[in-house]
N, C-alpha and C positions, 0 to 999 in steps of 0.2 A: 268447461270454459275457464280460461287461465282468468287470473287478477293481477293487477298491478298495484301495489305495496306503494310503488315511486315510479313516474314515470321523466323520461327526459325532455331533450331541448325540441322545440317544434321545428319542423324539415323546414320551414323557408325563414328560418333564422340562420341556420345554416347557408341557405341556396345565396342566402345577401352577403353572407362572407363570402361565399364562395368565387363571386359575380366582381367584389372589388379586388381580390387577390388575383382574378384571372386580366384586370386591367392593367394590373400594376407589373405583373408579368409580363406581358405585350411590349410594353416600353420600354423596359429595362432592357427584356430581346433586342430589342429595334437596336436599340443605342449600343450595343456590345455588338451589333454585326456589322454597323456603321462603325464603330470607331476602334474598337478594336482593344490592343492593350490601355488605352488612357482610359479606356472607361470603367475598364474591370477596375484600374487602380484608384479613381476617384470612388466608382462603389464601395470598395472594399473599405475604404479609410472614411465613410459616410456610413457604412453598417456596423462593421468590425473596430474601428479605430484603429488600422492595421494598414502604414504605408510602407510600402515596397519595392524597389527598382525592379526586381526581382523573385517572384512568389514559390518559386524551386527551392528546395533547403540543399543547403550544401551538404558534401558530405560529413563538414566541421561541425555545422546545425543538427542534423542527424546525432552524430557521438556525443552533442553536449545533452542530448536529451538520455539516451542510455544511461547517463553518468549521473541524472535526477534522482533514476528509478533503484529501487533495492535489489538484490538478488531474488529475495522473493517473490518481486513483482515481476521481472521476468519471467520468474522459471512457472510462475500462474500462469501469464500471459502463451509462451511457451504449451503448457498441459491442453487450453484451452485452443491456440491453435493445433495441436495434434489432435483431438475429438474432431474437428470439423474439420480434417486433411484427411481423414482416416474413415469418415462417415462420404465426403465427397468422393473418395477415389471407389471406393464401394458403387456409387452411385454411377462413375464415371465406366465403370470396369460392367455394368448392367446394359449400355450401349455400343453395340455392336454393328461393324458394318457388315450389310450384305450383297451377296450377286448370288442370282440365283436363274436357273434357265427354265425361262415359264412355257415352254415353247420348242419344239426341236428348233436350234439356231437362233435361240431369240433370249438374250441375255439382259436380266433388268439389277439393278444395285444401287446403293443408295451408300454416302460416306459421309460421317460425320466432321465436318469440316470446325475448326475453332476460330470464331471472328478474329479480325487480326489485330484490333486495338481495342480495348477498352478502359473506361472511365469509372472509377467508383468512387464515390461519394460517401465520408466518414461526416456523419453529423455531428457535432462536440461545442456550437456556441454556448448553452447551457450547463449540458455532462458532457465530461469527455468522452463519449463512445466509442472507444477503441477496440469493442464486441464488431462493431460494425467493418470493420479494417480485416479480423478475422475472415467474415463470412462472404466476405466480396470478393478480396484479393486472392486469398486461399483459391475461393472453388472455381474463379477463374485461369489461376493458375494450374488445376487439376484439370483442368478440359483443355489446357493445352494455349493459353492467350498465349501471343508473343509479345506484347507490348500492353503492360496495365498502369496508366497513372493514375496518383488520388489525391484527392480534392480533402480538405479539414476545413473549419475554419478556426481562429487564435480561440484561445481560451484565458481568459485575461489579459486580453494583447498581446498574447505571442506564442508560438506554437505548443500545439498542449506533449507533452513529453510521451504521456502514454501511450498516447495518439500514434504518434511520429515512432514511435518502439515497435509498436505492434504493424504498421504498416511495412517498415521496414522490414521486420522477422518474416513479415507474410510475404514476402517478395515485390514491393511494389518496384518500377524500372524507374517510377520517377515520383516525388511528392512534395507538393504545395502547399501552401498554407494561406486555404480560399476558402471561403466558407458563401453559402446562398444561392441565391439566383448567379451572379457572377460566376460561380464557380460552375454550374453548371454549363452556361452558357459557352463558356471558355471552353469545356472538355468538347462541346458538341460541335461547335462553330467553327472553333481554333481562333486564334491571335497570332500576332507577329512570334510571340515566344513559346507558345502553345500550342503541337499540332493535334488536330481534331481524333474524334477517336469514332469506334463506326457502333459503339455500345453504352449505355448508358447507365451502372445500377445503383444501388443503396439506398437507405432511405429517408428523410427530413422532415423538415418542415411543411405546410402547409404551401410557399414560396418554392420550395424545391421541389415537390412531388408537382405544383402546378408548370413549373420550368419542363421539366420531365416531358409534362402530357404534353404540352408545347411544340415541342423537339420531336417526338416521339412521329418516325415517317422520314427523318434528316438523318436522326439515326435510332436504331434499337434500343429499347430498356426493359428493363425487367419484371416490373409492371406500374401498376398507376397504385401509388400508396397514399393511404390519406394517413389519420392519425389514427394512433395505436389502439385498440380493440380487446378486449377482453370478455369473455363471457365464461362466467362460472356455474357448469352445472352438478347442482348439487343433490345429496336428499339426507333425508337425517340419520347417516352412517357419518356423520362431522358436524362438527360442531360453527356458532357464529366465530370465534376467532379465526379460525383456519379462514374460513369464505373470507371476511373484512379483509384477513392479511393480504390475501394473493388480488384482490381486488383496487385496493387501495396499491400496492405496489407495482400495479402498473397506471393506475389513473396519475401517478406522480409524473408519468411522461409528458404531460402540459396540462393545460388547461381546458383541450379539447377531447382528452381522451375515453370515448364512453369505456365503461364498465358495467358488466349486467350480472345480475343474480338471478339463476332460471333454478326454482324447485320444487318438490313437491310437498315441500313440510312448511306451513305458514309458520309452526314455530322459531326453524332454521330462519326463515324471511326476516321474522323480528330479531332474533337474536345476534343476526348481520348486522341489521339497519345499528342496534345498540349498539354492536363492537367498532362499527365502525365512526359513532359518533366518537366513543373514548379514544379508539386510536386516532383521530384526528385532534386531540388534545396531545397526544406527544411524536406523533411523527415528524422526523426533521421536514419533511417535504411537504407538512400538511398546507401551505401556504397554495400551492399550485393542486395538490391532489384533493383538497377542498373544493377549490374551483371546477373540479372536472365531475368529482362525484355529485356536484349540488345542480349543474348544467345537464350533464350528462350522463348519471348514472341512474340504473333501473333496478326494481326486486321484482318478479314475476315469481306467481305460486301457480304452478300449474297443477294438471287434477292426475296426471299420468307420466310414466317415463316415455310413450307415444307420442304424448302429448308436446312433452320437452322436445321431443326430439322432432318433430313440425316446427315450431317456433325455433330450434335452432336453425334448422337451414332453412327458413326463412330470412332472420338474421344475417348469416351466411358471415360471422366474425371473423376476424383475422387469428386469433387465440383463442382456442374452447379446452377449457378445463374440466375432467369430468371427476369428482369425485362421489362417488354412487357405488352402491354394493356389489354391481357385476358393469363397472366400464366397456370391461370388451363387447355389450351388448351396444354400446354408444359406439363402439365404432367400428361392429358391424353394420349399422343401421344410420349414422348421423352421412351426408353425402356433402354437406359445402360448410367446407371450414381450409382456413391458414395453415393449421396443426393442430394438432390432437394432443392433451398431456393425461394420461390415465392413470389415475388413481390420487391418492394426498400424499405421495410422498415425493411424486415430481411435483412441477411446479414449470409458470414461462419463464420466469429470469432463469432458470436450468438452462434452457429452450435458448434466450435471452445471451446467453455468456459464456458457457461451458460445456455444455452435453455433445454438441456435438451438429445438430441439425442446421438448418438456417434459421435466423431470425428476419429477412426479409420477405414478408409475406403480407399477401393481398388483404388488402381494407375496403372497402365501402361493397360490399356484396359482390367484387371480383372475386372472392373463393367460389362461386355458381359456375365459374369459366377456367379457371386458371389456379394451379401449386403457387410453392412459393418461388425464390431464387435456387437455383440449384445446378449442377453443372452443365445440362440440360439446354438451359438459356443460355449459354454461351456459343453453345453450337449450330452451325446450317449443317440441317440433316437433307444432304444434296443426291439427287438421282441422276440415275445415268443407263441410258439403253444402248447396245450393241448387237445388230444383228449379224450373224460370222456366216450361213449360207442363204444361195440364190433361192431356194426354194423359200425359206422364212421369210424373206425380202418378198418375193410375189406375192406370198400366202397373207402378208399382212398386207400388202399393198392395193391389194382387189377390195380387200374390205373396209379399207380407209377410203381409196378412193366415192363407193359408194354412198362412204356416210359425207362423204366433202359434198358431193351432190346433191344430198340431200337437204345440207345445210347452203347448197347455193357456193359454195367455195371454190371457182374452178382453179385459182392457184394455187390454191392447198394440193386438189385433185391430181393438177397436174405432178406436180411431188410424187405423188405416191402412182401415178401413170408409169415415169418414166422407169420410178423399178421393177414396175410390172414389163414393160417393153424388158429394159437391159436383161434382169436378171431372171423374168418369167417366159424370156421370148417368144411374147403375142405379140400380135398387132396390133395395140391397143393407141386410136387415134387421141389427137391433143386433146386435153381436158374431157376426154367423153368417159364413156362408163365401161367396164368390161364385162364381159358378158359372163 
């Protein structure tokens, strides 16, 4: 039977956040699809301090932000968009269309079609997230978008440079500098200077994953994100610093972000809890990654790696870390997780920035259902049948008909009568059955 060291925030303190953020969402909708651009721009200069005739960056706006950044910072930014162009075409090049004939005369196939506008959403009022810019634009661009705009919001009041670099390099067709619900609202709905897009990805805030689920039915998204997620499992092949480190570097994503420790050494358990009390004495972010570990962070000692490995997909995290003497047995055997990072020498800010994978992936127990973003979600995988002889046309059309009757359909039935009459030449009366 597992213990708990620490445990977190009780579910319906959460459910009460949840309940006021989903009202204040509703409104904000309402009023951005009533009124259009004055609302985005009275929002945006009431969230952001950020007013604007105009939320598009010029191409001038664009080169002044280039002209911020180092060489170096590019050619990072650069590396890291080539891991995840280079991992998505991979993924892209695994999808295949097919036609194939199930049937003499009866040809079935399906094509992977690429939505024709989408919208992605780079979070940055906080951090600049310019990771996010990478994973959105890129692999929509790999699946073939023709039309991707993106949404930022200012970083100091004004558009954050990196941002805007890396959006750019990643091929956005157009880029704003909106940050929130507005922004969202905007890509979904459209405005007088905004047209709508029919996809919705990236991921946010609390306010913008609830925008998201809002929308989501108006148009496509990627999935429903809450906040960031981490789960470290561990056993004492590592020591407390490592676990605190990767723990703590992601609970610095807000204030909501759980963090958990699953393992089977009570010692490793205390030796976390320790490191992570010191490093929150010098972390620059201890200020927010304090708040998340003492709300929301857990130590669990379990008795077994079986054991761990129930309790994770239970869980069902967005991030699982496995640091343990044979990983690959964790992910033969773990089934609901975000992504998997195996061993101690990866890590999710890897995952996070550069390796190559996506970083947008499912939170709140949607890994039990659904991957992360990936080229995949960009696509309608669309079917299509052709039957080319008379005979196939009869031979399916006797046995449809039947099953329409069975189901009471007689204008379906008829459908499939009259190719039995043309093509099967019987006499096969209106809507009856063939013999």
């Amino acid at each position: 039977m597992a213990m708990w060291l620490k445990r977190g925030a009780e579910v319906e303190a959460v459910k009460s956040s949840d309940r006021a953020v989903r009202e204040s969402v509703e409104q904000i909708l309402a009023d951005i699809e009533a009124r259009g651009d004055a609302a985005v721009r009275e929002l945006s200069y009431k969230f952001d301090q950020l007013d604007r005739g105009d939320f598009r960056l010029s191409e001038e706006e664009i080169a002044a932000c280039y002209a911020q950044l180092s060489e170096r910072d590019i050619d990072d930014i650069h590396f890291a968009q080539q891991q995840v162009r280079n991992f998505a075409q991979h993924q892209r090049d695994s999808l295949q269309d097919i036609e194939v004939e199930t049937l003499p005369g009866v040809i079935l196939g399906h094509k992977n079609i690429p939505v024709s506008a989408a919208g992605c959403y780079v979070p940055g009022g906080k951090y600049p997230l310019l990771a996010s810019a990478h994973m959105s634009i890129i692999t929509a661009k790999v699946a073939g978008v023709p039309r991707i705009i993106t949404c930022a919001p200012p970083f100091k009041g004004k558009p954050a440079p990196a941002i805007v670099v890396a959006q750019h390099m990643a091929g956005a067709d157009e880029i704003y500098c909106l940050g929130g619900i507005q922004a969202i609202a905007a890509m979904a709905i459209g405005t007088e200077s905004i047209a709508p897009v029919d996809m919705l990805v990236g991921p946010g805030n609390a306010f913008v994953a609830e925008a998201k689920r809002q929308l989501f039915g108006r148009v496509g998204i990627d999935l429903f994100a809450g906040p960031t997620e981490t789960l470290v499992i561990a056993d004492d092949s590592v020591d407390g610093e490592i676990c605190a480190t990767d723990l703590l570097g992601q609970a610095e994503h807000g204030p909501d972000s759980p963090a958990i420790l699953l393992t089977t050494s009570e010692a490793l358990a205390r030796s976390t809890l320790q490191e992570i009390d010191r490093l929150l004495q010098i972390l620059p972010t201890a200020a927010i990654a304090s708040q998340s570990w003492a709300k929301f962070g857990e130590v669990i000692v379990a008795e077994s790696d079986e054991e761990m490995v129930a309790i994770a997909n239970q869980l069902a995290f967005e991030h699982v870390q496995v640091m343990t003497q044979n990983p690959d047995w964790f992910l033969a055997n773990l089934q609901n997780f975000g992504a998997l990072f195996l061993g101690p020498r990866t890590n999710v800010a890897f995952g996070d920035k550069a390796i190559g994978t996506n970083h947008t992936l499912p939170t709140r127990k949607a890994a039990r259902y659904t991957g992360g973003l990936w080229v995949g979600k960009f696509l309608k995988t669309c079917t299509y049948q052709k039957v080319t002889t008379d005979e196939a046309s009869a031979r399916i059309g006797e046995v449809c008909s039947r099953l329409c009757a069975l189901e009471g359909f007689s204008g379906h039935g008829e459908q499939a009568n009259m190719r039995v009459r043309r093509y099967g030449h019987r006499d096969v009366p209106y809507a009856g059955i063939p013999e």
